[in-house]
C-alpha positions in Angstrom: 86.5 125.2 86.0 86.9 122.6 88.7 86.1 122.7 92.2 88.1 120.7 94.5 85.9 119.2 97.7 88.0 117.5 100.3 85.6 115.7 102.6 86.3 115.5 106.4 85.9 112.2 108.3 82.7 113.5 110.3 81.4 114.5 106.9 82.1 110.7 105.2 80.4 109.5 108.4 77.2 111.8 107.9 77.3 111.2 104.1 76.0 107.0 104.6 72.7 106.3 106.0 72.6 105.5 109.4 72.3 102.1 110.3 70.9 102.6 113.5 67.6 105.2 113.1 67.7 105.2 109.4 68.2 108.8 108.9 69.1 110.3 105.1 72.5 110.7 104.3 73.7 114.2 105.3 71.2 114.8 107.8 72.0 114.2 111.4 70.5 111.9 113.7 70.0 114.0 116.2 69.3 117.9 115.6 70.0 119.7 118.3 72.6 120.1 119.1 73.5 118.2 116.1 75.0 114.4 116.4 75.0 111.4 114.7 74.8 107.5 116.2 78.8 105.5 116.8 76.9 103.4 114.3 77.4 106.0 111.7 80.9 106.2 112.2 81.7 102.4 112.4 79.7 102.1 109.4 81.8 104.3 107.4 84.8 103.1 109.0 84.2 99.4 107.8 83.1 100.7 104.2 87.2 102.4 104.1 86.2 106.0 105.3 87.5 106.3 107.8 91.1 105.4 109.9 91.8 103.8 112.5 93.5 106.4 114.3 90.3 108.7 113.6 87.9 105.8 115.2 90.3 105.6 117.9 90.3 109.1 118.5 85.9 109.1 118.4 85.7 106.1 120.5 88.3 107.5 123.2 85.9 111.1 123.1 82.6 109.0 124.0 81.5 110.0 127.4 78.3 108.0 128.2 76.4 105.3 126.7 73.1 104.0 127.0 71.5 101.0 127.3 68.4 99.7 127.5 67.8 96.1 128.5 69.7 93.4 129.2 69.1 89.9 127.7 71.5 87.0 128.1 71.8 85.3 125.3 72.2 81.2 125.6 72.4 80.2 121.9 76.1 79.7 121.0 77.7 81.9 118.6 75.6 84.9 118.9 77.8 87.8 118.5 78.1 91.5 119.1 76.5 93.5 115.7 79.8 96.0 116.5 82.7 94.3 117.8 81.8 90.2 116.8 82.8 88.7 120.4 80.9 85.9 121.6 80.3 84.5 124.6 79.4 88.4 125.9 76.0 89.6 127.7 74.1 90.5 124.9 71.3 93.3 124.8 69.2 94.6 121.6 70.9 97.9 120.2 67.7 99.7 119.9 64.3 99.3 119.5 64.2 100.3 115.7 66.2 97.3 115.4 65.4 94.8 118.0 67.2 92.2 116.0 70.8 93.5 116.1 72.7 92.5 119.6 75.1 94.7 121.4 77.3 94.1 124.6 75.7 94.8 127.8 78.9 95.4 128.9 79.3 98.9 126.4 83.0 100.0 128.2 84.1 96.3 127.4 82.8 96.5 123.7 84.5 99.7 123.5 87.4 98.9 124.9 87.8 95.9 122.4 87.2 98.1 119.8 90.0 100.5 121.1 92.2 97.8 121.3 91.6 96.5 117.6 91.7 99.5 116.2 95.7 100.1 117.9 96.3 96.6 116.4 96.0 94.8 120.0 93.1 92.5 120.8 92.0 89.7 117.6 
C-alpha cells in the first residue's frame, strides 16, 4: 500500500534547518505560540521549495521586525546575507551569527525582496 504525503509550503519551510538559530528540522524556532525565523522560509525558497507568489504572500504578512544594532559598513561590496544589495546600512542579523549582515533599513530589504519576487527590482 502507498501512502501519498503532499507537503505544504510552511511544512518544506520547517522541514530545513534553520539558518538563523540552528534549530532541527521539523521543530520550530519558536514554541509558543509556534513560529519559525523569514530565514527559514528564504532558505527553502532559494533551495526550490517554495514560489514566489507564496514568499510574496509571507513577506506581505510580516508585521514587525527587529533589529538590534546598527553598523555602517565602509568596506565596498559588502552585501545584504538576504537580499545581496550593496551600498545599504548594514547591521549583524543576530548574535548567533554575528558574521552574517542584514539591512538596517528591514522595510527597504523587504520591499526589494517584494519587488524581486513580482519580477520588478534586479
Amino acid at each position: 500500500m502507498t501512502v501519498n504525503i503532499i507537503t505544504t509550503a510552511p511544512q518544506a519551510a520547517r522541514g530545513r534547518q534553520c539558518p538563523l538559530c540552528d534549530t532541527l528540522p521539523g521543530e520550530p524556532c519558536q514554541l509558543k505560540p509556534a513560529g519559525d525565523h523569514l530565514a527559514r522560509y528564504l532558505d527553502a525558497y532559494t533551495a526550490g521549495q517554495l514560489t514566489r507568489e507564496y514568499m510574496a504572500a509571507v513577506v506581505g504578512e510580516l508585521i514587525t521586525v527587529d533589529a538590534c544594532m546598527l553598523i555602517v559598513s565602509t568596506e565596498p561590496g559588502l552585501a545584504c546575507h538576504y537580499c545581496g544589495r550593496t551600498g545599504q546600512r548594514l547591521e549583524p542579523c543576530c548574535a548567533r551569527h554575528p558574521d552574517q549582515l542584514t539591512c538596517a533599513d528591514v522595510a527597504g530589504c523587504r520591499d526589494f525582496l517584494i519587488a524581486q519576487l513580482n519580477g520588478g527590482a534586479r
